[in-house]
N, C-alpha and C positions, 0 to 999 in steps of 0.2 A: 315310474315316478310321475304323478302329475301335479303340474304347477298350481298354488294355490289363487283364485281368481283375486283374491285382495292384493295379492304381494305382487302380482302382473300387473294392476293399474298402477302400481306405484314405482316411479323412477328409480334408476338404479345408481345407488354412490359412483362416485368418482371413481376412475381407478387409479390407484395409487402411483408411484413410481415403481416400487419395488415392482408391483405387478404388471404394471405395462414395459418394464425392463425383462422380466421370467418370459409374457408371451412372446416381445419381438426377441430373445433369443431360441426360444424353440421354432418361432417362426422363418428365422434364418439356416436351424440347423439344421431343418425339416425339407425344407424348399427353396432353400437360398434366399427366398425374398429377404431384402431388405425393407423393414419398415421406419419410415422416418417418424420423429417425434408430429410432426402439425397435422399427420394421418390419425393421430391418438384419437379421436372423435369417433371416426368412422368407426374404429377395429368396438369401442365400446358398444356402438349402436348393434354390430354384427355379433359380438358375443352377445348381447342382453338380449338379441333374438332368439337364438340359439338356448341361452339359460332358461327365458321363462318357457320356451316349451320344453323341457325338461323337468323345469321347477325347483332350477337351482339357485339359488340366492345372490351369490358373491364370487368373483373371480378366480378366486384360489380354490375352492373346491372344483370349481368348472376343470381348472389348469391340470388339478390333482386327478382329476378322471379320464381325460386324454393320453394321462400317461397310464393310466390303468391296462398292462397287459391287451387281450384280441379287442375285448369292446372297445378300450379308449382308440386303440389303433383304427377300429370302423367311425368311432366319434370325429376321431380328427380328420379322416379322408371326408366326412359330410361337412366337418368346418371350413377343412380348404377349400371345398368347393364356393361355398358364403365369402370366400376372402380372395378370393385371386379373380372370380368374372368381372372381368374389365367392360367398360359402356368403349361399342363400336357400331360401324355403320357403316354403308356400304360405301364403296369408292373413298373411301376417307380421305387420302390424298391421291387426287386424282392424276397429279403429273404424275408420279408414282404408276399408275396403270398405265397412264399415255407411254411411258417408257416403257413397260414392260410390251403391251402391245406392238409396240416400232421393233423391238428385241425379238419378240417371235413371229414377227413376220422377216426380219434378217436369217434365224434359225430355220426356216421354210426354204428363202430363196435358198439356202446353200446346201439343199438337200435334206436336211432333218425330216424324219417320217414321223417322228412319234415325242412329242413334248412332256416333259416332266416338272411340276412345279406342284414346290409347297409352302404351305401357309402354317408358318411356326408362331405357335399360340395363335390359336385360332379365334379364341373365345366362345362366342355366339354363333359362328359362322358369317356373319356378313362378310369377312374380308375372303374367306375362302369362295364363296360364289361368285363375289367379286371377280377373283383369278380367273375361274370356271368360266364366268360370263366374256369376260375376254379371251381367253383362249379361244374360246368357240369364234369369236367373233373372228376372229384371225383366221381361223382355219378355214372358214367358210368363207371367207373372203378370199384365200387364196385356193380354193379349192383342190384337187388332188384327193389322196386318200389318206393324207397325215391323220393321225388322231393325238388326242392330250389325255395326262390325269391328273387330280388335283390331290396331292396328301394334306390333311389339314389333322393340323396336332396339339393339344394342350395338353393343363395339368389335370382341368377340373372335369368330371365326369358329366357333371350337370350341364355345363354349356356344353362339351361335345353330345350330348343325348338332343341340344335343341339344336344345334351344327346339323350334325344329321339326320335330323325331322326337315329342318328345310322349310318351317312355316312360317312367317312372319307378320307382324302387322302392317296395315296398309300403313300406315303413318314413319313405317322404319324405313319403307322405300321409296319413299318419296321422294327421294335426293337421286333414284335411280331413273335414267331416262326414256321415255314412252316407247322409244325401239328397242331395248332392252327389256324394259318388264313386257311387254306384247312378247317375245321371242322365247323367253323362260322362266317370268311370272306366271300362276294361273291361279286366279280366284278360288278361295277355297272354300265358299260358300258361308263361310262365316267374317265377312268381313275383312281378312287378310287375303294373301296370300300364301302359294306354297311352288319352291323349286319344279320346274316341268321335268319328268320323268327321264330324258334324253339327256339333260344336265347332272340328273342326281348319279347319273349311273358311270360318269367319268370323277368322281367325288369320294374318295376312302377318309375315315375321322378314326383317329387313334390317341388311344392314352399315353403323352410322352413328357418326361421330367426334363426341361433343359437340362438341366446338372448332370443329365446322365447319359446324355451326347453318346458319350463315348461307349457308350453299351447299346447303341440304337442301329440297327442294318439298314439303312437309311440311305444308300451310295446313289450316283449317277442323276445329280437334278441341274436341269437347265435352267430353272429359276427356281433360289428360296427367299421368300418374303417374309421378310422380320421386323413388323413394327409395334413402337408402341409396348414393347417385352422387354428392352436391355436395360431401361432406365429403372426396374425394379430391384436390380442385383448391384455388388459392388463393383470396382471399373476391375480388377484383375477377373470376376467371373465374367462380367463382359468380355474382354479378353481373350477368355479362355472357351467361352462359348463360340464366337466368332470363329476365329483358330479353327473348331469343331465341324463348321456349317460349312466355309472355305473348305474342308477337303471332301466333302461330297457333293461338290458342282461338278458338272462333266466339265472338261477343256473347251474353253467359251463362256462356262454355264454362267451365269450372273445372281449376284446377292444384291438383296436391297434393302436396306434399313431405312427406320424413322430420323427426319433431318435432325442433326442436332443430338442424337442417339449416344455416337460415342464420336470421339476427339482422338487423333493421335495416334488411333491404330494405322499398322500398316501390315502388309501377309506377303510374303517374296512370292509365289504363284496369284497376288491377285493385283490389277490395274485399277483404279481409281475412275469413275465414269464424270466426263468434263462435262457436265452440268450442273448450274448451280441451282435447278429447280428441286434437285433429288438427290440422295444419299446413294449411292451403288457402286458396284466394283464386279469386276469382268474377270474368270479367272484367264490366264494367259496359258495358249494353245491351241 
């Protein structure tokens, strides 16, 4: 089908209530996200993208075709992708890595040889090279023969394919600092950058559903970093995802969320980290 060029210049109606009630329930029962009403904007701009290169008209046909058997089920994994990449950046919150940096150089002194850490929802990758970029920093600071890896996981195929391309624009790293981009930035001759090849190769990128934790072999991490992700689900799938991530830290291993994330949890194998610059919790052992 292709969209006709008159009906693409022209705006697309409102979408109704009924209709933007139909998508955020199949959008919660798909992928847990919750979609709030004041997001109604967006999700329209991102379906009428989606519609006029197809050349479909109006929302309820659109809805009616994702549910259409094997195609709609390939439609709607190319929609999630348009719907769930989040805008991130490198070091986003920087105490956040200052912690986690001080954390494994602790797991260093007391013998640890080999670091594990992952970045749940990944997006883009900036937050995972992030990890990456400190890791290294730490190990080479403390030298020896320790080594690290980075798992980095979402839902969307589209950002994990640019996660593990590793290229970015100069403009995205700019917040990253001149001993860092010299060490494993490298010009990529068109204007950005791309990950140095020594970094890319302690870096695995996998397709992973939060909701589905509990189907994921995922065990033994010294640090999982979780920001910027919980606030899209309801607080029992918060909960319940947490709960999830808590039992695949080693004894020690540490969690760290975005501040402000979730309220009120608490996990009998995990300690609470007394800082007020950052969200984390230590498993106890």
């Amino acid at each position: 089908m292709h969209p006709d060029s008159g009906w693409a210049l022209q705006p697309l109606a409102d979408m109704s209530t009924a209709e933007f009630d139909n998508w955020c329930q199949l959008l919660e029962e798909r992928s847990g996200i919750v979609w709030r009403h004041d997001r109604k904007a967006y999700l329209e701009v991102r379906l009428t993208a989606r519609m006029r290169e197809l050349g479909i008209s109006n929302y309820d046909g659109y809805y009616r075709q994702v549910l259409q058997g094997a195609r709609g089920a390939l439609e709607w994994s190319c929609l999630l992708d348009r719907l769930t990449v989040q805008e991130t950046r490198f070091f986003r919150h920087q105490p956040s890595f200052d912690h986690v940096a001080e954390y494994l150089q602790q797991r260093l002194a007391a013998g640890q040889e080999n670091l594990s850490l992952w970045s749940v929802g990944c997006a883009t990758g900036e937050e995972a090279w992030s990890l990456a970029m400190t890791a290294a920093e730490v190990v080479g600071t403390c030298g020896g023969t320790a080594g690290f890896s980075v798992l980095a996981t979402d839902i969307s195929r589209t950002a994990l394919a640019t996660a593990r391309d590793g290229c970015y624009s100069a403009r995205s790293v700019a917040g990253v600092c001149g001993a860092l981009r010299e060490h494993y930035l490298l010009a990529d001759g068109n204007g950005g950058v791309r990950v140095c090849e020594a970094l890319a190769r302690r870096a695995c990128f996998s397709r992973i559903n939060i909701l589905e934790l509990a189907q994921t072999p995922v065990i033994g991490m010294d640090v999982i970093f979780c920001q910027n992700v919980l606030i899209y689900f309801r607080r029992w799938q918060r909960r319940s995802i947490l709960n999830q991530l808590a039992a695949r830290l080693l004894p020690g291993g540490m969690l760290i969320l975005g501040v402000g994330e979730i309220t009120g949890w608490t996990h009998p194998q995990l300690v609470a980290v007394d800082n007020d610059k950052i969200l984390a919790f230590v498993r106890k052992g």
